[in-house]
N, C-alpha and C positions, 0 to 999 in steps of 0.2 A: 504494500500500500504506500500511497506519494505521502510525504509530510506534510502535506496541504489537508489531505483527506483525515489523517490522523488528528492534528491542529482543529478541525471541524467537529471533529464527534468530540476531543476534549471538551470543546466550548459548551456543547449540549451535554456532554456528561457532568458539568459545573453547574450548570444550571438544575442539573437534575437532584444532584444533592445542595445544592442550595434551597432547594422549594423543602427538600426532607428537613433539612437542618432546622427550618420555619416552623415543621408544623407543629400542632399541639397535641394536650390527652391524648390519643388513639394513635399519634404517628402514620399519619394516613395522609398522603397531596390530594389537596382538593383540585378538581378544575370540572372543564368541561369533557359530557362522554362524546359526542361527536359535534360535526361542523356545525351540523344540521340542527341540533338541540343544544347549541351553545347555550341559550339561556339558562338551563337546567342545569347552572353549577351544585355543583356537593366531590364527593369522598366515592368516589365510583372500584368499585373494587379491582374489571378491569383493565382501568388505567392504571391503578398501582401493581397490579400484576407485568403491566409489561413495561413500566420501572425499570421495577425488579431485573427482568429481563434482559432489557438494555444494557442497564448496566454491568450483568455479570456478562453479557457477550461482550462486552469493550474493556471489561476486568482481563476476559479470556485473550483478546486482542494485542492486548496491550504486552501479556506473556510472552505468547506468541512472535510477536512483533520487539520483544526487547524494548520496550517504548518505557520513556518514563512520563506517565500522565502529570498533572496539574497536582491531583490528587493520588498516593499512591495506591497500588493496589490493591495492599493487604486490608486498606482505610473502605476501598470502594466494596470486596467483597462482605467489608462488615456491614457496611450500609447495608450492600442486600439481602444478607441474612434479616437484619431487625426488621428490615421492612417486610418483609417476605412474612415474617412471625407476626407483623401486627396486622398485614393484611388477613390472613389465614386468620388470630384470632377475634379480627372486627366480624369476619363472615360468620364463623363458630355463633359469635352474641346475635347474628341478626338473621340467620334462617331460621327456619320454624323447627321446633322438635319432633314435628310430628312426619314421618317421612311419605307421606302420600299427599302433604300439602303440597301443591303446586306454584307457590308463589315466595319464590327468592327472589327477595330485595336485589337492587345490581348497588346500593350504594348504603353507607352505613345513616344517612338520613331519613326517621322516616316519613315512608311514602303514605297513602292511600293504597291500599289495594283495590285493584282492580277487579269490576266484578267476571272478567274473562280473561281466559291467555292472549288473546288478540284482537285487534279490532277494534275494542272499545275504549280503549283509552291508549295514546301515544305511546307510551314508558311503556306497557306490557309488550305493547308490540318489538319496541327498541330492544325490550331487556328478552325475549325469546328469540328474536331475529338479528341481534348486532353484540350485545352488552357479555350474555355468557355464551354466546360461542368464542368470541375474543377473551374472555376469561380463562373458558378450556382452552383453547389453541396456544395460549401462553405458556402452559406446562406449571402453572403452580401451585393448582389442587392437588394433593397427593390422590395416588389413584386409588386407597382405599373408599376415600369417599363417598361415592355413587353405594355403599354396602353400610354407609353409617359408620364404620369401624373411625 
């Protein structure tokens, strides 16, 4: 990779823990889930899941590449362990216990539920068509999950 391109993803990987370094109680970045529902700020789960992500693949890069980042390393994979841990336990506090309820929150704010999976109100539709497939595709649910364990 050019040192233009490395130089680039530092800047957004600065940025990225600087939003963490900001946040409060739960350790969670707030922002927006997509372009389209910018209004709908809060604490979306996956956007901190692919944080997370980001991050450890520019940790993994940076090894790789012999790079020495802004911040180093050892510093960025701790970020994304904690975040990883506070993501994982805001979701633990805000699905439901009961495992045939259908309706996981996509953000640790809460919502309204909806009286449908889709169609009837925006967010349902968002959080079963865009919010947790991008959650799963992230890899940061452990994959006991889906069995309760």
């Amino acid at each position: 990779m050019v040192a233009g391109g490395l130089s680039a993803l530092d800047r957004i990987a600065e940025y990225l823990l600087r939003l963490r370094a900001a946040t409060a109680d739960d350790g969670l970045i707030g922002g927006v889930p997509e372009a389209d529902t910018r209004k709908d700020t809060g604490k979306y789960f996956h956007n901190n899941a692919w944080v997370v992500k980001g991050l450890r693949r520019w940790s993994e890069l940076c090894e790789r590449q012999q790079a020495t980042p802004t911040t180093a390393v050892s510093t960025v994979i701790k970020v994304c362990a904690a975040l990883a841990d506070d993501t994982l336990r805001a979701i633990r506090k805000t699905w439901p216990s009961d495992p045939s309820d259908w309706w996981l929150s996509p953000q640790v704010e809460p919502l309204k539920r909806p009286s449908r999976l889709t169609g009837a109100w925006d967010v349902a539709s968002y959080t079963n068509y865009r919010y947790w497939p991008e959650l799963l595709s992230s890899g940061l649910l452990p994959p006991t999950w889906p069995t309760g364990s």
